[in-house]
C-alpha positions as CSV (number, residue, x, y, z in Angstrom):
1,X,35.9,5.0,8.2
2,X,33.7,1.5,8.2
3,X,30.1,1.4,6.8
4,X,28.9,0.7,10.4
5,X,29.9,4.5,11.5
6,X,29.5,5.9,8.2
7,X,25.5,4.6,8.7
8,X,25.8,5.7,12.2
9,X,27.0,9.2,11.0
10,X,24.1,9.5,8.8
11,X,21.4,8.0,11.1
12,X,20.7,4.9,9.7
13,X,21.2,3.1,12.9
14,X,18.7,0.5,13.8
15,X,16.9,3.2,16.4
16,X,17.1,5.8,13.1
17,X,15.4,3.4,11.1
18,X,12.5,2.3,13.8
19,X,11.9,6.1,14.3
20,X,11.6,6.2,10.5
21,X,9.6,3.4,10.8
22,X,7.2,4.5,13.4
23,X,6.8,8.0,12.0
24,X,4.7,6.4,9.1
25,X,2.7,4.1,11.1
26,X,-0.2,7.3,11.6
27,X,-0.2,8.5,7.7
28,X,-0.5,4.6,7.1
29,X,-3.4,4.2,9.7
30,X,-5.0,7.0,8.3
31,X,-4.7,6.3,4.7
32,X,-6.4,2.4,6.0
33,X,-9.2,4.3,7.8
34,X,-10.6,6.1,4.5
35,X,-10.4,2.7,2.4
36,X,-12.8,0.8,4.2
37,X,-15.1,-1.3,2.1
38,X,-18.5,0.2,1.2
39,X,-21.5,-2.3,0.2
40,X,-22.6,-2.3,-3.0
41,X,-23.5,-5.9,-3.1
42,X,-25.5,-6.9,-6.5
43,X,-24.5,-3.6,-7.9
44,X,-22.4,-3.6,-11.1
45,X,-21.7,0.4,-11.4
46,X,-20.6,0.1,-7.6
47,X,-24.0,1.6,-6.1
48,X,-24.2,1.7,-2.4
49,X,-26.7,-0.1,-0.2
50,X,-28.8,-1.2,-3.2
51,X,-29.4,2.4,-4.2
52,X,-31.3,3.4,-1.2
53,X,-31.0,6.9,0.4
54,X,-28.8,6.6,3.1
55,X,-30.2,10.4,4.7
56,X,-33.6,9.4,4.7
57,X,-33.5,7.1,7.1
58,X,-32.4,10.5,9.5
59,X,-34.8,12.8,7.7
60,X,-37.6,10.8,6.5
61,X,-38.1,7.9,8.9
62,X,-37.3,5.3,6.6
63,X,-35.8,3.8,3.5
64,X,-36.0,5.7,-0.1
65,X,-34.9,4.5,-2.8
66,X,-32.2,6.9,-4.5
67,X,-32.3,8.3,-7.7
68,X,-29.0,8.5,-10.2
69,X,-29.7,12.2,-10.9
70,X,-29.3,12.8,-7.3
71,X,-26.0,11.1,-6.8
72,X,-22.7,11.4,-5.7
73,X,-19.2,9.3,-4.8
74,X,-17.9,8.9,-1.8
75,X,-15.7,6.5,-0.1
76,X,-15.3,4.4,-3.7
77,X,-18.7,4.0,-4.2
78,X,-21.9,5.7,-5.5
79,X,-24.2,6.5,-3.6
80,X,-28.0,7.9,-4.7
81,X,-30.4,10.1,-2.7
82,X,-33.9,10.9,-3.0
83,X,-33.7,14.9,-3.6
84,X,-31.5,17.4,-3.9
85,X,-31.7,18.3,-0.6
86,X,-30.5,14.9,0.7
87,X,-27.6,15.4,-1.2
88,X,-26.2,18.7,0.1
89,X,-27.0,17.2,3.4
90,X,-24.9,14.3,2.3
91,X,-21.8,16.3,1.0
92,X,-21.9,18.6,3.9
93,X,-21.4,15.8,6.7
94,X,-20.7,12.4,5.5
95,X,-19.8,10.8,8.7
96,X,-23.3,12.1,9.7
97,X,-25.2,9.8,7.5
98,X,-23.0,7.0,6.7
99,X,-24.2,3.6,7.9
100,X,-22.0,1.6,10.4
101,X,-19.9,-1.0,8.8
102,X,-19.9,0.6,5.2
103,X,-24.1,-0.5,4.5
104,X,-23.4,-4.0,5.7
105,X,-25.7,-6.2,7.7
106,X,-24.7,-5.1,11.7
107,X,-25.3,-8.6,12.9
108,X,-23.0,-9.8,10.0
109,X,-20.0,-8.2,10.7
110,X,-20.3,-9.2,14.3
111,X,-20.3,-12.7,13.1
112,X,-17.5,-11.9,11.0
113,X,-18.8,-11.9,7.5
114,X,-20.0,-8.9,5.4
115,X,-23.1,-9.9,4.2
116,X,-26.3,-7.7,2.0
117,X,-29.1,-6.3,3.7
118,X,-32.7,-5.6,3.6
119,X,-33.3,-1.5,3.3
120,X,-36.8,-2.2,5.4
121,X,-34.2,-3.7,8.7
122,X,-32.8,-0.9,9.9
123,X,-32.0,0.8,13.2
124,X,-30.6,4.2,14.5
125,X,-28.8,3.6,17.5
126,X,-27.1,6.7,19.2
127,X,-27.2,8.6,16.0
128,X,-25.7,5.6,13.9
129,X,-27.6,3.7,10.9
130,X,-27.9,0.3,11.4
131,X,-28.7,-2.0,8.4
132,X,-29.3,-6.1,8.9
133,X,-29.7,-8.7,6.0
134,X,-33.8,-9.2,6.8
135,X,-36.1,-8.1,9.4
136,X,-35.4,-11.6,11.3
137,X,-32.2,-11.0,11.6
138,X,-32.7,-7.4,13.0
139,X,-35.2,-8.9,15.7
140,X,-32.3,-10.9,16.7
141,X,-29.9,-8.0,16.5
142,X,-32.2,-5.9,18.6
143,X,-32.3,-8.1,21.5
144,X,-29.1,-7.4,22.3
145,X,-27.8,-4.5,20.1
146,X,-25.2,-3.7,22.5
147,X,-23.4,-7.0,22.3
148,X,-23.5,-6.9,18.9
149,X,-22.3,-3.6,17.9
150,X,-19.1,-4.0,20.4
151,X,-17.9,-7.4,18.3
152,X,-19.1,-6.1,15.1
153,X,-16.5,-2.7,16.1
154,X,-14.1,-5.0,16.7
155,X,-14.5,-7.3,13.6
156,X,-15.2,-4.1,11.0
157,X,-11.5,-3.0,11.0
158,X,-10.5,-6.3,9.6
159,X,-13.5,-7.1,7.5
160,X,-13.3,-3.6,6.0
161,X,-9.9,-4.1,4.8
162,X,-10.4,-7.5,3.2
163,X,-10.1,-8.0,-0.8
């Protein structure tokens, strides 16, 4: 028998191998989802949006800066919260609290670039925090938020991936 039927015989055709192939593509994707990049910009033990609770912008109205007793990691990075309570909250619904485009500035990554924000420019849109790198910037962002948060969705799988 030749190799070419004995690899036939055994499913190693070329279609055998695409399905193979493809078969992977989903647990690849989905492993890539859960790495996206996280910001912890000017933070050397890998602390999320400059230590600011990321659940009091839901629950308080605003930014509060986090505090390392109440902390926990998530998604490679550390993030802090102001109580206890925003913790739990935290751990019980990630996705729930989690600001668009890992903590970076919105406006940013629909430029193209990953860039640090300002905890003080901030939006919830549709249920989504919104951080930009100053107050300026968010003005500009607001005009047209719309605009912006379709190119920065289509930018942040790239830019999320990036070394």
């Amino acid at each position: 028998m030749n190799m070419l039927a004995r690899r036939n015989r055994k499913g190693l055709n070329r279609r055998g191998l695409l399905l193979r192939a493809l078969a992977v593509i989903p647990a690849t994707a989905a492993a890539a989802a859960k790495a996206h990049r996280v910001n912890t910009l000017g933070s050397p033990d890998g602390v999320a949006i400059g230590g600011y609770d990321p659940v009091a912008y839901f629950r308080d109205g605003g930014p509060r800066l986090g505090k390392p007793e109440f902390s926990l990691r998530h998604g490679g990075a550390t993030w802090h919260f102001a109580s206890a309570e925003h913790k739990a909250l935290f751990a019980a619904d990630p996705e729930r609290y989690l600001p668009a485009y890992g903590g970076f500035c919105a406006y940013g990554t629909s430029r193209g670039y990953l860039v640090k924000i300002e905890p003080e420019a901030w939006s919830i849109v549709d249920g989504k925090l919104y951080l930009n790198y100053d107050l300026g910037v968010r003005t500009t962002w607001l005009r047209d938020r719309a605009k912006y948060i379709g190119r920065a969705d289509r930018n942040w799988p790239r830019l999320s991936t990036m070394p």
